[in-house]
PDBQT receptor file of N, H, CA, C and O in Angstrom, charges set to zero:
ATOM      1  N   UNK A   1       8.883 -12.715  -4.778  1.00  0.00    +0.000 N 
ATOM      2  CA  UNK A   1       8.619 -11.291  -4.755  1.00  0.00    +0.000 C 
ATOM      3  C   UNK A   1       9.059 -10.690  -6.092  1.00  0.00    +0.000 C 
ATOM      4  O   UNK A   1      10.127 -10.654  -6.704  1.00  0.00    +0.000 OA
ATOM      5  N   UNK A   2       7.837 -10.238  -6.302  1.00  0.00    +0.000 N 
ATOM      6  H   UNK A   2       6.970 -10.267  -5.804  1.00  0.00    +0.000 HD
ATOM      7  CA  UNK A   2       8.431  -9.228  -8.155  1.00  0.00    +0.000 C 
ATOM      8  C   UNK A   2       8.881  -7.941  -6.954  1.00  0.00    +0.000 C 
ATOM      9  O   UNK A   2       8.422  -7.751  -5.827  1.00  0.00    +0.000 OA
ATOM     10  N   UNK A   3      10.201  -7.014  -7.887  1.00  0.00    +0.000 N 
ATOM     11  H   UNK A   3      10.573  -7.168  -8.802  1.00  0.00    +0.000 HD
ATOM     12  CA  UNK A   3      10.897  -6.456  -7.820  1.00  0.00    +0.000 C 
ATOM     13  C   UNK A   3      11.267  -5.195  -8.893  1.00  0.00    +0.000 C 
ATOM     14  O   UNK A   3      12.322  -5.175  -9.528  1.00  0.00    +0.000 OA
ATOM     15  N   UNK A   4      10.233  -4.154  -8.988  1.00  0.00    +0.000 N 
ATOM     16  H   UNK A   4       9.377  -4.171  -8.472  1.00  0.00    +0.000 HD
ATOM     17  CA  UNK A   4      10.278  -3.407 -10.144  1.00  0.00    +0.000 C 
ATOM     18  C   UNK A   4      11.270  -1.959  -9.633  1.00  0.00    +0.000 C 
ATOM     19  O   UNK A   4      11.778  -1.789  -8.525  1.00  0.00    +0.000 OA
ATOM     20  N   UNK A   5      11.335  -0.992 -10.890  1.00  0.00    +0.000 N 
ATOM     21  H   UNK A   5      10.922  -1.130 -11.790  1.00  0.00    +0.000 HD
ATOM     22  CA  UNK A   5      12.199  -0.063 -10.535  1.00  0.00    +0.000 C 
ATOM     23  C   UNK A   5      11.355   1.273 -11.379  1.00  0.00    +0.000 C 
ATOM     24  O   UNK A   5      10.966   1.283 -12.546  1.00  0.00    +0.000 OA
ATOM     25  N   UNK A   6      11.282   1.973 -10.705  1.00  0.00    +0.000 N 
ATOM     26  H   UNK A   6      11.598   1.965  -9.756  1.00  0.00    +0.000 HD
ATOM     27  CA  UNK A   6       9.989   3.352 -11.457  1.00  0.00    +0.000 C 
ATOM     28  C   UNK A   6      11.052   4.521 -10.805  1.00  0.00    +0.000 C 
ATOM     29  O   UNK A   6      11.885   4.441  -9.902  1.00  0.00    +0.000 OA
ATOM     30  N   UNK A   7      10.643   5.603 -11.659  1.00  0.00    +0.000 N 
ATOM     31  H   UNK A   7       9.967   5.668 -12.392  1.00  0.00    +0.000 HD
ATOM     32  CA  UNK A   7      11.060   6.877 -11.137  1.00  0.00    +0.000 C 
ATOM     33  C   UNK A   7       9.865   7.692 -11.040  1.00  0.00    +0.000 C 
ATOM     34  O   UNK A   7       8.720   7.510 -11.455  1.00  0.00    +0.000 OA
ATOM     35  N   UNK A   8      10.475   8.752 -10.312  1.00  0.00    +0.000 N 
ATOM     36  H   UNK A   8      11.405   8.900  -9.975  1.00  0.00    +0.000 HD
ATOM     37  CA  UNK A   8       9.146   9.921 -10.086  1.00  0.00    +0.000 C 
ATOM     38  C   UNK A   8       8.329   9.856 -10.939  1.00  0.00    +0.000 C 
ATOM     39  O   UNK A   8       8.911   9.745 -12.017  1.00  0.00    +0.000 OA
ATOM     40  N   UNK A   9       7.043   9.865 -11.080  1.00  0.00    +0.000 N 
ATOM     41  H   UNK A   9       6.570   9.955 -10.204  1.00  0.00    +0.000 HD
ATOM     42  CA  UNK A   9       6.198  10.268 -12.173  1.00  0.00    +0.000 C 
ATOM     43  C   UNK A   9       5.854   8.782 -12.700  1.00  0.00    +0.000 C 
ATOM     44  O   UNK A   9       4.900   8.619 -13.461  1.00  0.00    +0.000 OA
ATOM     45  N   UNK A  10       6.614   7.759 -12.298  1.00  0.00    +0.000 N 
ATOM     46  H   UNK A  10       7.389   7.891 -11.680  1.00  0.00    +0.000 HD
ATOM     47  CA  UNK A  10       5.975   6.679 -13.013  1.00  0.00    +0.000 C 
ATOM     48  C   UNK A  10       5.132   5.412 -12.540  1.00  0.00    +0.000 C 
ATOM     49  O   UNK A  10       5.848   4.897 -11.681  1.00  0.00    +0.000 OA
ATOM     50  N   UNK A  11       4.078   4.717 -12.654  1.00  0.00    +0.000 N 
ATOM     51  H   UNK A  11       3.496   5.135 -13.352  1.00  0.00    +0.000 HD
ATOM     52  CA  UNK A  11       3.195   4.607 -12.012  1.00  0.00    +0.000 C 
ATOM     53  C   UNK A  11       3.592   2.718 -12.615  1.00  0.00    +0.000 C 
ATOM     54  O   UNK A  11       4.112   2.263 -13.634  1.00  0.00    +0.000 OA
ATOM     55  N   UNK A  12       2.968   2.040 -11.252  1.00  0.00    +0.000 N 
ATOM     56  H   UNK A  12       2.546   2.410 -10.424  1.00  0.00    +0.000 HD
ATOM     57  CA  UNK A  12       2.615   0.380 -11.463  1.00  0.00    +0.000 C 
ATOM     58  C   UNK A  12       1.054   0.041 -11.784  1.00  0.00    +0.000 C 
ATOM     59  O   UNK A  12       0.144   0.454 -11.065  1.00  0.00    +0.000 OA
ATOM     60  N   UNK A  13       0.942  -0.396 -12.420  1.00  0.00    +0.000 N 
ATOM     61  H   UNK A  13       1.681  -0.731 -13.004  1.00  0.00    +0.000 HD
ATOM     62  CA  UNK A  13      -0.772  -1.393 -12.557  1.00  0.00    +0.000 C 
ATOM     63  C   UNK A  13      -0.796  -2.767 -11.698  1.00  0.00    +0.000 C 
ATOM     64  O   UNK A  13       0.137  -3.566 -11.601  1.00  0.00    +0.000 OA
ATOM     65  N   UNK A  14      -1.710  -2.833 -11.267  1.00  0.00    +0.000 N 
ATOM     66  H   UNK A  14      -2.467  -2.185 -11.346  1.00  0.00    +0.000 HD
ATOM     67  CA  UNK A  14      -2.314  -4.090 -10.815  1.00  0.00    +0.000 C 
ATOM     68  C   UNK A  14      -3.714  -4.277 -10.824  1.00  0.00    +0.000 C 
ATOM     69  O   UNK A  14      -4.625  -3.856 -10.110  1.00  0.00    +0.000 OA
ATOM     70  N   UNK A  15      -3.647  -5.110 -11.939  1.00  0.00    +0.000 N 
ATOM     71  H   UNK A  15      -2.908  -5.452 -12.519  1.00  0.00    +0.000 HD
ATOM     72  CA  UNK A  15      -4.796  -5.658 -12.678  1.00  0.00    +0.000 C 
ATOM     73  C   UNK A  15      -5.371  -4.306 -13.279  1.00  0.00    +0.000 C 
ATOM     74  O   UNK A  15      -4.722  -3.264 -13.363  1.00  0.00    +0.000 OA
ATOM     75  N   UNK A  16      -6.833  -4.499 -13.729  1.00  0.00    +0.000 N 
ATOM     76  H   UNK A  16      -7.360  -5.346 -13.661  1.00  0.00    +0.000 HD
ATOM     77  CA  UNK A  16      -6.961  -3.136 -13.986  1.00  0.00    +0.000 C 
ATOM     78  C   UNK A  16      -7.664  -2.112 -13.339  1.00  0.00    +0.000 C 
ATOM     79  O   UNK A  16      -8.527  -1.389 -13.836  1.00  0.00    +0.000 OA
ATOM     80  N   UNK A  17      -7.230  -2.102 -12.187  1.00  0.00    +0.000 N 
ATOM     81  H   UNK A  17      -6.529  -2.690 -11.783  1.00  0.00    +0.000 HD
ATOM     82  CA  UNK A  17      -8.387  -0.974 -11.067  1.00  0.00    +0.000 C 
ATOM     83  C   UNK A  17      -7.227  -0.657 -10.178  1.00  0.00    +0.000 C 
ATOM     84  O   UNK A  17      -7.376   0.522  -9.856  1.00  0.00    +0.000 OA
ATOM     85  N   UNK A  18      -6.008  -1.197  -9.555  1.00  0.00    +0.000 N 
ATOM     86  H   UNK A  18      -5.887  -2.155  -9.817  1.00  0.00    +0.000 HD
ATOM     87  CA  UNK A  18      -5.363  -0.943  -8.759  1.00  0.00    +0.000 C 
ATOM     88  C   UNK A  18      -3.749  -0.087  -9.678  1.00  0.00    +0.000 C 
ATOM     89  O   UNK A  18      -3.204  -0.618 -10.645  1.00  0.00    +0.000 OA
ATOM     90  N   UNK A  19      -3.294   1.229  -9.075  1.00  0.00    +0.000 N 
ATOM     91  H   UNK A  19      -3.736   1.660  -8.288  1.00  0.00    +0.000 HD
ATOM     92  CA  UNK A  19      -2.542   1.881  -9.563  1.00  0.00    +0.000 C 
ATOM     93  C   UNK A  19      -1.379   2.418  -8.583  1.00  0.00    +0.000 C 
ATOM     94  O   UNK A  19      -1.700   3.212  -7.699  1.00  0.00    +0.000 OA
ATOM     95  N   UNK A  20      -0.224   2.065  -8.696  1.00  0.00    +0.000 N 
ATOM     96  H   UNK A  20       0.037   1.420  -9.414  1.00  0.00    +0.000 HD
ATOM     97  CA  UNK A  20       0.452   3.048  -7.752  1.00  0.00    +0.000 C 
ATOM     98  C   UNK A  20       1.450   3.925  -8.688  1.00  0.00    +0.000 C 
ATOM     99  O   UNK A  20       1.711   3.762  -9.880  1.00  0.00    +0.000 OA
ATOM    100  N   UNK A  21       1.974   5.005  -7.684  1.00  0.00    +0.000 N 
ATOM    101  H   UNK A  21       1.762   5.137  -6.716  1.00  0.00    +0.000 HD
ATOM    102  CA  UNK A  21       2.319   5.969  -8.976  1.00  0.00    +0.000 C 
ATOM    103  C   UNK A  21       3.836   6.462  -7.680  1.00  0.00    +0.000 C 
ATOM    104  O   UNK A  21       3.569   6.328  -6.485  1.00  0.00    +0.000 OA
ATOM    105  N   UNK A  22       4.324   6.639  -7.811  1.00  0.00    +0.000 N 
ATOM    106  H   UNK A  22       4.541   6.747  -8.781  1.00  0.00    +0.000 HD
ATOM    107  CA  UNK A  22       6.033   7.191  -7.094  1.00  0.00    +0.000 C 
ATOM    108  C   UNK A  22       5.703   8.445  -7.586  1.00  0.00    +0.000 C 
ATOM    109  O   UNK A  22       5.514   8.833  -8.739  1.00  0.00    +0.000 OA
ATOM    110  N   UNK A  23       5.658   9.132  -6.286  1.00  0.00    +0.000 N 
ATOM    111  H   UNK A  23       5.811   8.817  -5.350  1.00  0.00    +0.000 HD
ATOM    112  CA  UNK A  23       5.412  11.014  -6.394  1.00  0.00    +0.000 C 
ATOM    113  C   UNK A  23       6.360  11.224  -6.223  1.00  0.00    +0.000 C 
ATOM    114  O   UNK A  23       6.647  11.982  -7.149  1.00  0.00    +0.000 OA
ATOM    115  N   UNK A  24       7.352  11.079  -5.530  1.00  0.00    +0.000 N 
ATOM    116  H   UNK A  24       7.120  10.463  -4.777  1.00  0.00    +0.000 HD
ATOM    117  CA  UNK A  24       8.606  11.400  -4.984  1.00  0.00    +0.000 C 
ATOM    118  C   UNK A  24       9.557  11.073  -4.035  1.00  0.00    +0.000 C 
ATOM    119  O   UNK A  24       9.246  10.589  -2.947  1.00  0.00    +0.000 OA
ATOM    120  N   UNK A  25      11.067  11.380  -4.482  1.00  0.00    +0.000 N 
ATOM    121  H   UNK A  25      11.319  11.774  -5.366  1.00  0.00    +0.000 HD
ATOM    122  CA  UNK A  25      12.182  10.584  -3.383  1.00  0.00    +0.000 C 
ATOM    123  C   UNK A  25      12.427  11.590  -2.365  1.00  0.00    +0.000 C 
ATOM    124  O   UNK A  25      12.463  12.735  -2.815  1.00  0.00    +0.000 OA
ATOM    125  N   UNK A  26      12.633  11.451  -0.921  1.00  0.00    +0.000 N 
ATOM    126  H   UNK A  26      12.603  10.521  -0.556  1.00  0.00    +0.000 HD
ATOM    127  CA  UNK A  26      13.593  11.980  -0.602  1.00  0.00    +0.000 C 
ATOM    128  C   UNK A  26      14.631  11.647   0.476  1.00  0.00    +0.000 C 
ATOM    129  O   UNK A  26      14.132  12.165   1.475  1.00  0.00    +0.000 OA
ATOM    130  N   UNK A  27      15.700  11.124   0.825  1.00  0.00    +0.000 N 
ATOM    131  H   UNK A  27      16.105  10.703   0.013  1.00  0.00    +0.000 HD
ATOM    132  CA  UNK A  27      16.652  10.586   0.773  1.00  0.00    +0.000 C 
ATOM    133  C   UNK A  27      16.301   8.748   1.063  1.00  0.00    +0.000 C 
ATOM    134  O   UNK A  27      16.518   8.008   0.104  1.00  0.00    +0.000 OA
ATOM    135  N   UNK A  28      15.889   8.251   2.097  1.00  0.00    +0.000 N 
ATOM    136  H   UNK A  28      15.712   8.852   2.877  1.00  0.00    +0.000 HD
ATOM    137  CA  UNK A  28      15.593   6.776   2.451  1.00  0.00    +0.000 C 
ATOM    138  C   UNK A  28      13.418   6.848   2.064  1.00  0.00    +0.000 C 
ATOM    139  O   UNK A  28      12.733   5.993   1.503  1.00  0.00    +0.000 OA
ATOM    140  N   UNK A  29      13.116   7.797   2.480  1.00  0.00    +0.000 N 
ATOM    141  H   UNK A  29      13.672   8.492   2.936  1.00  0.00    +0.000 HD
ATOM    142  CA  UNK A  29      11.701   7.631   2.062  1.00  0.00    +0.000 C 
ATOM    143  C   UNK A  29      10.856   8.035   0.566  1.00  0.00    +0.000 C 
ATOM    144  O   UNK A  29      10.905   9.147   0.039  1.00  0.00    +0.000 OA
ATOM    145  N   UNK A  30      10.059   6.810   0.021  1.00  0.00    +0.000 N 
ATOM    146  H   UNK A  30      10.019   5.907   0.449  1.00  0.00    +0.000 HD
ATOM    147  CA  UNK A  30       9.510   7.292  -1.269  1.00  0.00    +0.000 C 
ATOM    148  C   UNK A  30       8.239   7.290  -0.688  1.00  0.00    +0.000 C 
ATOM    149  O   UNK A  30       7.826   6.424   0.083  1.00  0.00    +0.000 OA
ATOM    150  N   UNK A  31       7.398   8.643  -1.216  1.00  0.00    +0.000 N 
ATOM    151  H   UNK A  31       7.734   9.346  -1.843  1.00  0.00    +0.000 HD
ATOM    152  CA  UNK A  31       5.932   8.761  -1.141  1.00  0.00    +0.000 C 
ATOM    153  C   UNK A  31       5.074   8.439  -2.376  1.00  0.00    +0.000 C 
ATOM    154  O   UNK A  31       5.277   8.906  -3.497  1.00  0.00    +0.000 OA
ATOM    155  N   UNK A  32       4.158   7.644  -2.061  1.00  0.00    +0.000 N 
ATOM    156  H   UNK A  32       3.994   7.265  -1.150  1.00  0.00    +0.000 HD
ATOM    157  CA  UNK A  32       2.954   7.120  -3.115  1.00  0.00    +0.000 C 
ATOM    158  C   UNK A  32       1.938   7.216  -2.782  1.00  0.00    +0.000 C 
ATOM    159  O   UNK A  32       1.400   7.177  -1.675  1.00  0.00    +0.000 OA
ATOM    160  N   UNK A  33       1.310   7.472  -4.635  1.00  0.00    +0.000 N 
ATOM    161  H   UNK A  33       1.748   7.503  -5.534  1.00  0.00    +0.000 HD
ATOM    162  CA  UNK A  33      -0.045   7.647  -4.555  1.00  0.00    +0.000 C 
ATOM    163  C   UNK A  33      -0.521   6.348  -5.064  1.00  0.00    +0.000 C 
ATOM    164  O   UNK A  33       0.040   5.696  -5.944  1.00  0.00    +0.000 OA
ATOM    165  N   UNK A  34      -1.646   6.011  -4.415  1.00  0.00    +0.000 N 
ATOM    166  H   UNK A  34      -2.102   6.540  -3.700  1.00  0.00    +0.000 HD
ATOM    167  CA  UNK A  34      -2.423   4.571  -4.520  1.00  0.00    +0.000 C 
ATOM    168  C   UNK A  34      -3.852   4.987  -5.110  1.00  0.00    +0.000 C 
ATOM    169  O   UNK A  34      -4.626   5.447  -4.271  1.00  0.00    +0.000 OA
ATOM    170  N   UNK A  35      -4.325   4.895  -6.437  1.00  0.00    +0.000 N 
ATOM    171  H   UNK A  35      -3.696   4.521  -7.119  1.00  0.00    +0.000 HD
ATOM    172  CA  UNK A  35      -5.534   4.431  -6.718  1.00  0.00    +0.000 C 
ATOM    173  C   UNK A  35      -5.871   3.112  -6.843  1.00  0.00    +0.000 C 
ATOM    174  O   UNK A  35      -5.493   2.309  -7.696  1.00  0.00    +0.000 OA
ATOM    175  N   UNK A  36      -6.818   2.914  -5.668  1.00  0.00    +0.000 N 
ATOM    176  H   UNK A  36      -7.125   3.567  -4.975  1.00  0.00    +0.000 HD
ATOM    177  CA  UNK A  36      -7.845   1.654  -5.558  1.00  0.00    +0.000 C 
ATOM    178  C   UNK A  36      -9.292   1.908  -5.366  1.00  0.00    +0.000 C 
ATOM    179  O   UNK A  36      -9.828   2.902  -4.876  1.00  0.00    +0.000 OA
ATOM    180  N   UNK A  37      -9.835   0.808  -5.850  1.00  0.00    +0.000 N 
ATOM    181  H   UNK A  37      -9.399   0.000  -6.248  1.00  0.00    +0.000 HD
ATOM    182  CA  UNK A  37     -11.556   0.521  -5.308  1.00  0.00    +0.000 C 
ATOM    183  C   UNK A  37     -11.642   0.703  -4.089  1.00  0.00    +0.000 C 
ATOM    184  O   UNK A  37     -10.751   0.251  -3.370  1.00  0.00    +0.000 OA
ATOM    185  N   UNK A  38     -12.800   1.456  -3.492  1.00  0.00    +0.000 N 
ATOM    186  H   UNK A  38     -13.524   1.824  -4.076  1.00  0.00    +0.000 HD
ATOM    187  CA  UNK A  38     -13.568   1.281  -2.125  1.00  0.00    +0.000 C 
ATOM    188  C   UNK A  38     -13.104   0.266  -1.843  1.00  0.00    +0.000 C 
ATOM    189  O   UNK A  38     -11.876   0.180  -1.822  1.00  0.00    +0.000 OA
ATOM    190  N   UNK A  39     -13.745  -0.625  -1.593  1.00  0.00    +0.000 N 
ATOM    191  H   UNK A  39     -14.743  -0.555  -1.610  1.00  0.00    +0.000 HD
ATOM    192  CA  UNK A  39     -13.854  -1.699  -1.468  1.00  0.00    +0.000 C 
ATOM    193  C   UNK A  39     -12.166  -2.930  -0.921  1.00  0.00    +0.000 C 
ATOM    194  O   UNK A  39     -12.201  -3.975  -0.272  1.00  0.00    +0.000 OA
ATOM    195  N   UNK A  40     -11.155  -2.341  -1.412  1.00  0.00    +0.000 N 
ATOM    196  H   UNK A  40     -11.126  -1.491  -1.939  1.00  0.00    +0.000 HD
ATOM    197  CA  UNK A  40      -9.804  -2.101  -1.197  1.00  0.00    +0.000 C 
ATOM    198  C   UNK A  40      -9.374  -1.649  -0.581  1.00  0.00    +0.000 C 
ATOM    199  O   UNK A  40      -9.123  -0.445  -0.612  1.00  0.00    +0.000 OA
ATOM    200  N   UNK A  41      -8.986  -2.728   0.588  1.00  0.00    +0.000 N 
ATOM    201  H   UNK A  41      -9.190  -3.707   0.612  1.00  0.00    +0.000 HD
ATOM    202  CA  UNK A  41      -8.132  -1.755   2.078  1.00  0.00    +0.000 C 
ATOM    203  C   UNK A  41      -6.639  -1.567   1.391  1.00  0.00    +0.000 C 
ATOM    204  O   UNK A  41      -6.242  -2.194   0.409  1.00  0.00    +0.000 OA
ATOM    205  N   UNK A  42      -6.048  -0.763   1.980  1.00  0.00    +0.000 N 
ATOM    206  H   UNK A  42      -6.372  -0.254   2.777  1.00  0.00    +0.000 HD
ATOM    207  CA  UNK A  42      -4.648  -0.134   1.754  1.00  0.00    +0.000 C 
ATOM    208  C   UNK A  42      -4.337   0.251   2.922  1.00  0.00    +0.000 C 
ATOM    209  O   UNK A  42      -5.127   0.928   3.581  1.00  0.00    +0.000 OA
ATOM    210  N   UNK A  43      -3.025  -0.141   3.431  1.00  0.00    +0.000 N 
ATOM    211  H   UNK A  43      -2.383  -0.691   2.896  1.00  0.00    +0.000 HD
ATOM    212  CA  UNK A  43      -2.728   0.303   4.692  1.00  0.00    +0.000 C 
ATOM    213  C   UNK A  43      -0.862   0.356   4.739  1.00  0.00    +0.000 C 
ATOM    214  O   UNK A  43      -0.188  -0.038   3.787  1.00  0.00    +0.000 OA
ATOM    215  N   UNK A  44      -0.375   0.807   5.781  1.00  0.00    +0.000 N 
ATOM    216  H   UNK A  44      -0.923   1.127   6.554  1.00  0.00    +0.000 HD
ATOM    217  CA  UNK A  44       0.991   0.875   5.861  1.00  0.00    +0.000 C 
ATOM    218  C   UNK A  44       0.917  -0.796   6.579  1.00  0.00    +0.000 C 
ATOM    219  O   UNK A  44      -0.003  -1.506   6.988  1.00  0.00    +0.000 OA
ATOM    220  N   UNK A  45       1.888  -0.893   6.507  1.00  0.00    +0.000 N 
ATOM    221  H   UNK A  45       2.635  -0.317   6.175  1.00  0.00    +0.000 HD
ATOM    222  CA  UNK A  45       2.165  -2.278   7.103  1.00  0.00    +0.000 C 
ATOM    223  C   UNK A  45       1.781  -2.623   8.801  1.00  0.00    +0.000 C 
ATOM    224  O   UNK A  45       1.369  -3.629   9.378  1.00  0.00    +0.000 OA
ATOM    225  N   UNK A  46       2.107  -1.386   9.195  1.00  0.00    +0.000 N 
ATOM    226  H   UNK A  46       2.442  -0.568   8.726  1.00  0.00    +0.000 HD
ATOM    227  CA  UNK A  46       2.328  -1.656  10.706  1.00  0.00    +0.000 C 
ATOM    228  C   UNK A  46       1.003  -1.206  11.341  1.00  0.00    +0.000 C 
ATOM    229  O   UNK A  46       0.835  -1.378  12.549  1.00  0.00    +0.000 OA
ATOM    230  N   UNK A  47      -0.278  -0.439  10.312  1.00  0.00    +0.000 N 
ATOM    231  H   UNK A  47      -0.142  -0.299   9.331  1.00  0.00    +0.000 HD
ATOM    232  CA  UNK A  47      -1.590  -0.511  10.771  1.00  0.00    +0.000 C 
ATOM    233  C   UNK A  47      -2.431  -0.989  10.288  1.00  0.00    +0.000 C 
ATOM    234  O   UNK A  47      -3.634  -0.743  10.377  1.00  0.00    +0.000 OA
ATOM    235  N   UNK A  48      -1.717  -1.975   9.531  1.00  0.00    +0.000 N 
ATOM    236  H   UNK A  48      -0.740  -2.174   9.459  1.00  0.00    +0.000 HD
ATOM    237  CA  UNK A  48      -2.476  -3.370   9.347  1.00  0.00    +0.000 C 
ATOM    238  C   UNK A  48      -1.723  -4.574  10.316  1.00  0.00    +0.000 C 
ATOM    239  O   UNK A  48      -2.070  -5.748  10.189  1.00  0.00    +0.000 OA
ATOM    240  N   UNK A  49      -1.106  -4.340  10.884  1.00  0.00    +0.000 N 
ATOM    241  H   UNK A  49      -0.824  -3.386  10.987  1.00  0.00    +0.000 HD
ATOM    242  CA  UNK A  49      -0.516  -5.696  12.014  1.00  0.00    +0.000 C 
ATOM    243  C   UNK A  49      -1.781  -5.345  13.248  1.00  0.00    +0.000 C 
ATOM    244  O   UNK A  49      -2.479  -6.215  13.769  1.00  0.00    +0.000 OA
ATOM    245  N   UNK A  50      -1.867  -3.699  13.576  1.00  0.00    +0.000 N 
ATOM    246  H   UNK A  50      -1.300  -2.992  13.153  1.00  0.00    +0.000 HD
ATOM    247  CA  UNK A  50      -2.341  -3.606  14.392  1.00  0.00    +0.000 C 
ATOM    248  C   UNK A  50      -4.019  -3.748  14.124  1.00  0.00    +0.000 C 
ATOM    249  O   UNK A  50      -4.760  -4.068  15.054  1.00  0.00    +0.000 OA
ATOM    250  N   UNK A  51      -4.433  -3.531  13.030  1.00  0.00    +0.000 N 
ATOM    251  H   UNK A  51      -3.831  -3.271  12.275  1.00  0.00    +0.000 HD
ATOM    252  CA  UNK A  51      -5.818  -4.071  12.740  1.00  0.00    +0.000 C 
ATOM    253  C   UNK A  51      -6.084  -5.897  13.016  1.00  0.00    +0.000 C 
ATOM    254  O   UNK A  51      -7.112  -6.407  13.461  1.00  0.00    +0.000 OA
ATOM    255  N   UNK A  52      -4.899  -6.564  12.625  1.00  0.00    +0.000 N 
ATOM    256  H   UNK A  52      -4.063  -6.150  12.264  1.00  0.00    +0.000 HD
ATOM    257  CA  UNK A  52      -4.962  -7.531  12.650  1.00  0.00    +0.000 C 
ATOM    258  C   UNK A  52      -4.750  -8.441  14.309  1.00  0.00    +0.000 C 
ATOM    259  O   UNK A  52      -4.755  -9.656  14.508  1.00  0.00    +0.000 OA
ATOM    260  N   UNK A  53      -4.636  -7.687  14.961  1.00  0.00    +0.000 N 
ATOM    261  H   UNK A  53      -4.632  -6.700  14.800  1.00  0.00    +0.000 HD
ATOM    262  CA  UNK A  53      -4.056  -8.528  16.266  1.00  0.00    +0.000 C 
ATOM    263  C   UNK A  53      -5.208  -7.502  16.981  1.00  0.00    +0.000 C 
ATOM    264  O   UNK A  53      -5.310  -7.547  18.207  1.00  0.00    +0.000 OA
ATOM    265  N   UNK A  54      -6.056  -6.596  16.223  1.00  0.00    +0.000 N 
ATOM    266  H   UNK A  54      -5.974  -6.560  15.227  1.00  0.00    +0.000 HD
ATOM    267  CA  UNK A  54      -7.418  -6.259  17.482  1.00  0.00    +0.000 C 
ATOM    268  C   UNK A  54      -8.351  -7.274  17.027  1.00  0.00    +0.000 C 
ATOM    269  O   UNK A  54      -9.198  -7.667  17.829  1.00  0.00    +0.000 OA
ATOM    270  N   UNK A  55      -8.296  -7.990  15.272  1.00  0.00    +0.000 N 
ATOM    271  H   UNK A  55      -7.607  -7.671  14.621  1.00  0.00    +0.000 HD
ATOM    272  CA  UNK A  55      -9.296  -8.639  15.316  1.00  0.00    +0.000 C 
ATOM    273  C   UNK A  55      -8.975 -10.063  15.615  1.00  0.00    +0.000 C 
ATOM    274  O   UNK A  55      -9.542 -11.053  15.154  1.00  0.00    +0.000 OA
ATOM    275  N   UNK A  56      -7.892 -10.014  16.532  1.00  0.00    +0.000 N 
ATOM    276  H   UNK A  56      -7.431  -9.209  16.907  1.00  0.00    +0.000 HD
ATOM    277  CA  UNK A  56      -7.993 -11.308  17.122  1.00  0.00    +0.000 C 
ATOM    278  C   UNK A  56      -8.392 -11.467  18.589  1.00  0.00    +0.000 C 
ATOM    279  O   UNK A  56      -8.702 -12.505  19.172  1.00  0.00    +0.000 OA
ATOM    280  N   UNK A  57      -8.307 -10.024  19.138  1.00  0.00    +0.000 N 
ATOM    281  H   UNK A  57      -8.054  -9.180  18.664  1.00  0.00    +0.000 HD
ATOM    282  CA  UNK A  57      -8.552  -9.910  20.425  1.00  0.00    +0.000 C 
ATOM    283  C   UNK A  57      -9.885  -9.904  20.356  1.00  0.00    +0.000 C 
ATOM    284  O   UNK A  57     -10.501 -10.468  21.260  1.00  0.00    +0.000 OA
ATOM    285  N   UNK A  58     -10.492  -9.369  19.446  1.00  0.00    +0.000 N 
ATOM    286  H   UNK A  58      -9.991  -8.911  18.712  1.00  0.00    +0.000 HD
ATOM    287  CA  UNK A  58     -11.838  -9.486  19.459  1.00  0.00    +0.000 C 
ATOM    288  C   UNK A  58     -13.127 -10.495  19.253  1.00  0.00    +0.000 C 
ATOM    289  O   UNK A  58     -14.308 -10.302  19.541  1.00  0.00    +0.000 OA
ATOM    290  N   UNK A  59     -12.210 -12.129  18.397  1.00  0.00    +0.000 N 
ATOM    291  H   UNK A  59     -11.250 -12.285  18.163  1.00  0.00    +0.000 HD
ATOM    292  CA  UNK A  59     -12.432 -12.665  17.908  1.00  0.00    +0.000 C 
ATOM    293  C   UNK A  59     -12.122 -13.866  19.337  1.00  0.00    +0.000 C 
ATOM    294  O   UNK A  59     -12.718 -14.943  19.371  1.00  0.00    +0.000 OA
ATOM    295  N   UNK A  60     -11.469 -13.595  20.047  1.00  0.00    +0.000 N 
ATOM    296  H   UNK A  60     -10.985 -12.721  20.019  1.00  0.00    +0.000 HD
ATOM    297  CA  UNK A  60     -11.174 -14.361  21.412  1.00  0.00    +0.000 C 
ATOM    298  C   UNK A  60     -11.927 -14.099  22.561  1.00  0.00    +0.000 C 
ATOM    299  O   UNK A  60     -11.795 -14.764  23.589  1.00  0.00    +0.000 OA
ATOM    300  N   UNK A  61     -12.918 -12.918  22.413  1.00  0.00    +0.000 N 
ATOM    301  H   UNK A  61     -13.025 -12.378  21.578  1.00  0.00    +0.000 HD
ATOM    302  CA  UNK A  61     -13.288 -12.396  23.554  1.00  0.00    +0.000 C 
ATOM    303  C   UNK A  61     -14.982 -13.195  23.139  1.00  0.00    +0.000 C 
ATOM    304  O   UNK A  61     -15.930 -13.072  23.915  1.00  0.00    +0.000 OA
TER     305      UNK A  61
């Protein structure tokens, strides 16, 4: 796992189409902005578990 450190206002690259940027702290939660391609799902973690375990229910049925 890379392990970087940004402050407000300062933004990560990945590759060259994917961008995240740290809008702001406030005490345990940081909010971000994500520029990506269409084409580029982005999700919180826990609604992508749940995307992932309907397409298994679905994939079983």
């Amino acid at each position: 796992m890379l392990i970087l450190t940004r402050r407000v206002g300062e933004t990560i690259r990945i590759n060259d189409d994917i961008s995240i940027q740290v809008l702001g702290i406030c005490g345990q939660q940081v909010r971000l902005g994500i520029t990506a391609p269409a084409d580029v799902a982005v999700h919180r973690e826990e609604v992508y578990e749940r995307i992932q375990a309907q397409r298994e229910i679905d994939s079983a049925a």
